[in-house]
C-alpha positions as CSV (number, residue, x, y, z in Angstrom):
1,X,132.7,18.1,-147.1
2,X,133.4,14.9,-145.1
3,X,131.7,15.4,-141.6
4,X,134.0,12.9,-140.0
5,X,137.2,13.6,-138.9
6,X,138.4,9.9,-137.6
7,X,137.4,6.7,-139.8
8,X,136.2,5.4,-135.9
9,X,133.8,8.3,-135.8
10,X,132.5,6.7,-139.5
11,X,132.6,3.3,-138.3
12,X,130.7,4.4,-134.9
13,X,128.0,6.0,-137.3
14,X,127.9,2.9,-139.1
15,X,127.1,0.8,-136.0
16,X,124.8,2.9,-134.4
17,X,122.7,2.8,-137.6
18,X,122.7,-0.8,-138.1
19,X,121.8,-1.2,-134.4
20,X,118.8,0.3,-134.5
21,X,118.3,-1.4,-137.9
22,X,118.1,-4.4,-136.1
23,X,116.1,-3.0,-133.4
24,X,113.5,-2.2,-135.7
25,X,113.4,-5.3,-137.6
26,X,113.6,-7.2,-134.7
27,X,110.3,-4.6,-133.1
28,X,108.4,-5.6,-135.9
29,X,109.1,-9.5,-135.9
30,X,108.0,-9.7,-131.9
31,X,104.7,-7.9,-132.3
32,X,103.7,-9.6,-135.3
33,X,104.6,-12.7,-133.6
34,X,103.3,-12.5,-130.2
35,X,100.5,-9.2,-131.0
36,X,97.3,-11.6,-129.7
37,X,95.1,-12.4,-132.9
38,X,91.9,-9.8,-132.7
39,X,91.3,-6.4,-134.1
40,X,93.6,-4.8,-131.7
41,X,96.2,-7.0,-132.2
42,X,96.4,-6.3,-135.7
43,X,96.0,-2.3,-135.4
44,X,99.1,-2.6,-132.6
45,X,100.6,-4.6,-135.5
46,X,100.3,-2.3,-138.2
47,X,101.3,0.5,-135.8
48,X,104.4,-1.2,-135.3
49,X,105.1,-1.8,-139.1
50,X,104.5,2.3,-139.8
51,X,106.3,3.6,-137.1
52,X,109.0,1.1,-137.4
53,X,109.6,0.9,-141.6
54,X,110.3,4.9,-142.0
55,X,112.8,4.7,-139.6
56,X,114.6,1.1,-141.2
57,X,114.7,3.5,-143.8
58,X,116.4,6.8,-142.9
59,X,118.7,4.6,-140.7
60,X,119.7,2.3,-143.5
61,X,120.7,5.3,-145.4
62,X,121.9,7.4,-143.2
63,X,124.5,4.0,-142.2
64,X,125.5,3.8,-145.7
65,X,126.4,7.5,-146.2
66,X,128.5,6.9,-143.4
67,X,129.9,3.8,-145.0
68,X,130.7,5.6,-148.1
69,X,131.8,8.8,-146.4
70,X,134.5,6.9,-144.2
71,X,137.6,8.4,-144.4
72,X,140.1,6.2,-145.7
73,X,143.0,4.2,-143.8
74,X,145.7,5.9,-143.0
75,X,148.0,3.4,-142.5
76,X,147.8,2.3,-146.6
77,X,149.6,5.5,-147.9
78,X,153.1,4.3,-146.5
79,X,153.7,0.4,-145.4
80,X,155.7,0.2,-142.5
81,X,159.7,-1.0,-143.0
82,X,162.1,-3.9,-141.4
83,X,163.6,-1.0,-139.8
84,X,160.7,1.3,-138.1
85,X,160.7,-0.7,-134.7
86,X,164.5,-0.5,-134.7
87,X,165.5,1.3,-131.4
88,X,169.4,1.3,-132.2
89,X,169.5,2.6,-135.9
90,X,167.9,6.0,-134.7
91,X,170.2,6.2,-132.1
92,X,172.7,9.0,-131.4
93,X,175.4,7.1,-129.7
94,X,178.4,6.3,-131.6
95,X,178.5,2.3,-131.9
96,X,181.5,0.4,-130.1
């Protein structure tokens, strides 16, 4: 059972995920890089790298599940025609 309905509600999952990705990765590189260099500093650091690494994780698979999930486009199954954005050949008026 596919849980989304719309391939934007996929590619909305997908973002999300990768956004907090990169929130995480980028959590980790500030605090190593600017924790101050003592015994605390390094605790805070390795606070941030287990809090922060489960979480890259689930969101990196939860992201691609979505990815795979995505419903597909459904504008490949038919390709449009010269003749779709012609107004007059649908047109009930007899032609002078």
């Amino acid at each position: 059972m596919n849980p989304f309905k719309t391939r934007l509600q996929a590619i909305a999952f997908v973002c999300v995920g990768v956004t907090v990705v990169l929130a995480c990765v980028a959590s980790i590189a500030v605090a190593d890089a600017f924790m101050p260099e003592n015994v605390a500093g390094q605790k805070g650091v390795v606070t941030f790298y287990r809090t922060f690494t489960p979480m890259i994780v689930v969101w990196s698979v939860l992201a691609s599940w979505a990815y795979f999930n995505m419903p597909p486009r459904s504008c490949c199954d038919e390709l449009p025609t010269d003749n779709d954005g012609d107004i007059a050949s649908r047109s009930t008026l007899q032609k002078v």
